[in-house]
PANUDREN-746872 format. One line per field, with one value per residue: residue number from 1; z negated, y, x negated of N, C-alpha, C, O in turn. Coordinates in nm, 3 decimals, decimal comma. Atoms other than C-alpha are relative to their C-alpha. Example, Ala and Ser with C-alpha at 12.3 -4.5 7.8 and 13.67 -1.06 7.14 Angstrom:
2
k c(1/2)
n.zz c(0,000/0,006)
n.yy c(-0,119/-0,119)
n.xx c(-0,089/0,082)
ca.zz c(-0,780/-0,714)
ca.yy c(-0,450/-0,106)
ca.xx c(-1,230/-1,367)
c.zz c(0,000/-0,073)
c.yy c(0,120/0,109)
c.xx c(-0,090/0,077)
o.zz c(-0,066/-0,090)
o.yy c(0,118/0,220)
o.xx c(-0,194/0,026)
This chain:
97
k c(1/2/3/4/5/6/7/8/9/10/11/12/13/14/15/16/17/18/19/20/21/22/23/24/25/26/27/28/29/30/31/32/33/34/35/36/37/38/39/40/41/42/43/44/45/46/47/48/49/50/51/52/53/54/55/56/57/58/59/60/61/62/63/64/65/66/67/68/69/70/71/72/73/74/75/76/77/78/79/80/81/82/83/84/85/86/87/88/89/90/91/92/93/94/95/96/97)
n.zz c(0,114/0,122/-0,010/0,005/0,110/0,057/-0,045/0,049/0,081/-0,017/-0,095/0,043/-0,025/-0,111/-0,027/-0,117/0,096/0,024/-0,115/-0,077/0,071/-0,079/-0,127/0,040/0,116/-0,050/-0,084/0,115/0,056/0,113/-0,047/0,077/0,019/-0,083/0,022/0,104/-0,032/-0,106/0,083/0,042/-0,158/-0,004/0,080/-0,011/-0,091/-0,142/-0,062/-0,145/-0,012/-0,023/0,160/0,019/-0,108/0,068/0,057/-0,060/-0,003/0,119/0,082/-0,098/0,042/0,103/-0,033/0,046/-0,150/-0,027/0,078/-0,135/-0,052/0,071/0,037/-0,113/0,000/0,023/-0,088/-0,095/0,041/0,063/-0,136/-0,115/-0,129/-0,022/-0,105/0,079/-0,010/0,125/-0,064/-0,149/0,101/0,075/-0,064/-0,008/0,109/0,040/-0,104/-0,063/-0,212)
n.yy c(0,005/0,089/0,119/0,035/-0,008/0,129/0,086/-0,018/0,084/0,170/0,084/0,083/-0,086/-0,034/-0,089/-0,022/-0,084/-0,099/-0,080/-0,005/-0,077/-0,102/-0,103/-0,021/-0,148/-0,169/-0,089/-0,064/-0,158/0,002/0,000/0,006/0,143/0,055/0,022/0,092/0,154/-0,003/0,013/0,127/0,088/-0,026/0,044/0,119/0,063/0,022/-0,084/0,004/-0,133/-0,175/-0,056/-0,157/-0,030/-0,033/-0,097/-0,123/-0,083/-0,117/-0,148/-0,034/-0,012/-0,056/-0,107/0,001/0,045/0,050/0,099/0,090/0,006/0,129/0,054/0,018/-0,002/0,161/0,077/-0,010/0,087/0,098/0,076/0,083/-0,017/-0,056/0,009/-0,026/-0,118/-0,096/-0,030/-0,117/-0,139/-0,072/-0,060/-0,092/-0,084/-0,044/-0,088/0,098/0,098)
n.xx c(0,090/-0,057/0,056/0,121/0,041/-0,081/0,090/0,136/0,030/-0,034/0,124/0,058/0,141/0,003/0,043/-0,133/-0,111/0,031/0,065/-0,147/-0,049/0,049/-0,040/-0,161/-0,019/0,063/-0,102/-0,180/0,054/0,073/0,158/0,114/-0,024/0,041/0,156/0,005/-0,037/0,139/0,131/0,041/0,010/0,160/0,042/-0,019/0,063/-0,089/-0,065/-0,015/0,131/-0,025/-0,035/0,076/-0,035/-0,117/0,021/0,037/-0,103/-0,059/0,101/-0,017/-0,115/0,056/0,096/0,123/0,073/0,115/-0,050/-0,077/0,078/0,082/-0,052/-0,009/0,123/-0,041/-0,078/0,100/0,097/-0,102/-0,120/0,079/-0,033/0,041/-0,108/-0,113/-0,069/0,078/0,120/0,015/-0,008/0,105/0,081/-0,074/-0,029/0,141/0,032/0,141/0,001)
ca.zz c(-13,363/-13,575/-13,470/-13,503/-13,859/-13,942/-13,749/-13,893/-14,251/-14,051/-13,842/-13,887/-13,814/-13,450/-13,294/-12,948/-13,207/-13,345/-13,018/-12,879/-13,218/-13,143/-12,838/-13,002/-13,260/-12,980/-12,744/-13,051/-13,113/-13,451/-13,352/-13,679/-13,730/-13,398/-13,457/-13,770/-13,602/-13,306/-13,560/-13,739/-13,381/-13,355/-13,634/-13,582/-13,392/-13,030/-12,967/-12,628/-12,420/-12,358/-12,718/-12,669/-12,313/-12,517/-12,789/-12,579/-12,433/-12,790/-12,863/-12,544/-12,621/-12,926/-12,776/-12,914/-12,571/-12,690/-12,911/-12,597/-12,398/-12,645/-12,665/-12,295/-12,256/-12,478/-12,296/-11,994/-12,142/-12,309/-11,963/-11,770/-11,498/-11,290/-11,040/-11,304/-11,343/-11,673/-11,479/-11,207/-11,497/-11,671/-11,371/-11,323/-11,665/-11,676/-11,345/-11,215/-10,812)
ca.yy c(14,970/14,814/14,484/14,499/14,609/14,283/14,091/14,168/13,967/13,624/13,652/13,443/13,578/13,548/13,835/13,796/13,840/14,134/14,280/14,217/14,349/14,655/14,743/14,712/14,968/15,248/15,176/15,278/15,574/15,436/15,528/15,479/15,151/15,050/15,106/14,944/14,623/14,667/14,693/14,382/14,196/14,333/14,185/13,879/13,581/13,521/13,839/13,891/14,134/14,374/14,454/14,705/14,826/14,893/15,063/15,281/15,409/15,486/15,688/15,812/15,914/16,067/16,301/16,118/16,090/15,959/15,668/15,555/15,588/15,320/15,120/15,098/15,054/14,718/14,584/14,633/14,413/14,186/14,090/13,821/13,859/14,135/14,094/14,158/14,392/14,524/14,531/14,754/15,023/15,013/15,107/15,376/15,516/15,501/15,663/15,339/15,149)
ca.xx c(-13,975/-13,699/-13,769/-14,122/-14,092/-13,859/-14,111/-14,418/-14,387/-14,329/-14,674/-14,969/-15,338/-15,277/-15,470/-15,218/-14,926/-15,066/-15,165/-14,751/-14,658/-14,847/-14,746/-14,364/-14,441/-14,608/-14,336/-14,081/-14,306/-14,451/-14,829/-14,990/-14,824/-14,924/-15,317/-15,282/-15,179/-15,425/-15,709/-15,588/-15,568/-15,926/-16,018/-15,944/-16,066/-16,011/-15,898/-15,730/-16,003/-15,693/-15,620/-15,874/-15,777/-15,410/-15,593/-15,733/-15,411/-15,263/-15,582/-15,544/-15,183/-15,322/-15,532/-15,836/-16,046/-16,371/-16,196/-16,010/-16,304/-16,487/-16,229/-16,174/-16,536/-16,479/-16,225/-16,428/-16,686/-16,476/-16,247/-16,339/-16,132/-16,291/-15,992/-15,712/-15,420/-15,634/-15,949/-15,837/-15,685/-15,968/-16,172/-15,904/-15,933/-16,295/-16,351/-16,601/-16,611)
c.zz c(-0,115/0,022/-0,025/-0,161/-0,055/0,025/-0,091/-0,115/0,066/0,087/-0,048/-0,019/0,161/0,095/0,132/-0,072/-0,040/0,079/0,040/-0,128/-0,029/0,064/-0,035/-0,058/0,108/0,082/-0,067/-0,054/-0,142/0,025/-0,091/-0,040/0,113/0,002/-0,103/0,044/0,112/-0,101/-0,092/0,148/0,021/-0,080/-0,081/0,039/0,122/0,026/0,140/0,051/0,016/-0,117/0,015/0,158/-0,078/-0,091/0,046/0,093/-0,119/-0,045/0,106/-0,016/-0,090/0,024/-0,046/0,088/-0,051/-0,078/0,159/0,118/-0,045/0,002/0,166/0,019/-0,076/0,055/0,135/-0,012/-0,037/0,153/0,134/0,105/0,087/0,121/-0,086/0,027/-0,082/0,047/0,113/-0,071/-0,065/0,120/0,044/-0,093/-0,021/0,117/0,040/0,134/-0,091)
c.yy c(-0,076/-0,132/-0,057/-0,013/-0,181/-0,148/-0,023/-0,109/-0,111/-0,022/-0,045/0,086/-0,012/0,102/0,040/0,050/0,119/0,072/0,027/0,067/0,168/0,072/0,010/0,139/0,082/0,022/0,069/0,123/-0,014/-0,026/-0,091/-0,153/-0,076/-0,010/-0,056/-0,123/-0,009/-0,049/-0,171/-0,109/-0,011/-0,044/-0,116/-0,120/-0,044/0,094/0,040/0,148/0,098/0,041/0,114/0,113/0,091/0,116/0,104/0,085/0,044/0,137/0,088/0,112/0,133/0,154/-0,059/-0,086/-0,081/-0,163/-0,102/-0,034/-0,142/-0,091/-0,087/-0,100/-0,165/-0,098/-0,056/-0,090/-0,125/-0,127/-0,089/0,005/0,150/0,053/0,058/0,090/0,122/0,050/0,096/0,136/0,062/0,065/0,156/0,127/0,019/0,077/-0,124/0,000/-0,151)
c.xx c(0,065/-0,025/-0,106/-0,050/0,072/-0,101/-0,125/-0,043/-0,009/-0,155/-0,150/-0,149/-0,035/-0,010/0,104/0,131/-0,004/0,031/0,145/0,022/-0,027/0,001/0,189/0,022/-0,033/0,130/0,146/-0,044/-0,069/-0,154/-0,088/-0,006/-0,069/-0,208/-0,023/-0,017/-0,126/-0,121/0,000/-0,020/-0,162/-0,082/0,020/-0,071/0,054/0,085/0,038/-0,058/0,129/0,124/-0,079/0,007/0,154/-0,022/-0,025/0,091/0,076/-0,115/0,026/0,101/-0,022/-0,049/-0,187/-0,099/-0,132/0,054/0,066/-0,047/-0,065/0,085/0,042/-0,143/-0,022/0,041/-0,061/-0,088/0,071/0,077/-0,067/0,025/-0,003/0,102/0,158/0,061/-0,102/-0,105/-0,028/0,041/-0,100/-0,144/0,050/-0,011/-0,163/-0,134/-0,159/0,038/0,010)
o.zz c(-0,207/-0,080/-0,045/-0,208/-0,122/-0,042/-0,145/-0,096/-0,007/0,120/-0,151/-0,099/0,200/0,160/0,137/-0,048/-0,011/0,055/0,056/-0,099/-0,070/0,057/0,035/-0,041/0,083/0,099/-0,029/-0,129/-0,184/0,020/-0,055/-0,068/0,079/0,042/-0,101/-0,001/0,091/-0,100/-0,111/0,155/0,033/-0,048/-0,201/-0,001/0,133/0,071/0,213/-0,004/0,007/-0,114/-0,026/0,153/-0,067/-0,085/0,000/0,126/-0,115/-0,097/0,059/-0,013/-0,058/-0,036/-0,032/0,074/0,032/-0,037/0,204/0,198/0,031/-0,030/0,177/0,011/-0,012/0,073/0,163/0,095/0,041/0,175/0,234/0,189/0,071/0,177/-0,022/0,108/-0,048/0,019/0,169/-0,032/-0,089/0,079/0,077/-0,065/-0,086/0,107/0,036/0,184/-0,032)
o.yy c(-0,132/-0,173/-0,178/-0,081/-0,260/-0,251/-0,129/-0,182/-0,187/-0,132/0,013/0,179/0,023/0,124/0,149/0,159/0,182/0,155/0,147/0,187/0,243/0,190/0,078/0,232/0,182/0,127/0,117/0,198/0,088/-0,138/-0,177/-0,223/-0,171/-0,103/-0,110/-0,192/-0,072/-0,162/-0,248/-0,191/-0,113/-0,034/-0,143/-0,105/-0,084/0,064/0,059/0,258/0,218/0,072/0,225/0,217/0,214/0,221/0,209/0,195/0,155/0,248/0,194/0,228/0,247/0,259/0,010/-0,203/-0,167/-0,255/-0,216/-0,104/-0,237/-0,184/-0,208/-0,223/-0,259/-0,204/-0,176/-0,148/-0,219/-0,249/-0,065/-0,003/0,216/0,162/0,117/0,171/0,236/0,167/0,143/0,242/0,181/0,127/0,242/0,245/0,111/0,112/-0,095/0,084/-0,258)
o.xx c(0,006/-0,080/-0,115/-0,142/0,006/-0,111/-0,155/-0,140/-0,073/-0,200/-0,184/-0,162/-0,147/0,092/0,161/0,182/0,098/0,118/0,168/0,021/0,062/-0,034/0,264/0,101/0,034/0,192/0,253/0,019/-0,124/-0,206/-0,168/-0,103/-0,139/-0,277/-0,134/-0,108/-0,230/-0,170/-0,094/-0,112/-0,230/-0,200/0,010/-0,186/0,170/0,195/-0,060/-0,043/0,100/0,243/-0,043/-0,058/0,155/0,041/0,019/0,047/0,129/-0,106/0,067/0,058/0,013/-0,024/-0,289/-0,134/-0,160/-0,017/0,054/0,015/-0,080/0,011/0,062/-0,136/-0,070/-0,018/-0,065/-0,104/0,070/0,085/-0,135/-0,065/0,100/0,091/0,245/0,016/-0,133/-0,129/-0,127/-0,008/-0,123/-0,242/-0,031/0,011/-0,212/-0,252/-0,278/0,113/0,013)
């Protein structure tokens, strides 16, 4: 998580940046930081579809099932490749065929 904080001032509005900066902070245990950054990723342009596949394992994490449900549920929509690593979790996590 220390890295991510040092990082953070130097990045641009690159929603992929975000999204890797993101998953820095959850895997260092800084949650809240990490949905922070998600949400700006999300609120971006050209967001990569599994920014919200990601989110929905910190909510997940969380305990906050219906958030990580929707968020999944995005991604899902979002992901073009129907063949993917992301595409076969999120059928996993969302109990589909």
């Amino acid at each position: 998580a220390r890295a991510a904080v040092v990082i953070e001032p130097h990045l641009d509005e690159s929603p992929g940046l975000w999204r890797d900066l993101a998953i820095l902070h959850a895997r260092g245990g800084a949650l809240s930081d990490a949905e922070r950054c998600f949400q700006v990723a999300i609120d971006g342009k050209r967001t990569p579809s599994d920014t919200w596949f990601h989110l929905g394992e910190l909510l997940n994490s969380k305990g906050d099932v219906a958030g990580a449900k929707l968020a999944w549920e995005t991604s899902q929509k979002k992901t073009r490749s129907k063949k993917s690593r992301v595409a076969h979790l999120l059928k996993i996590r969302l109990g589909s065929d």
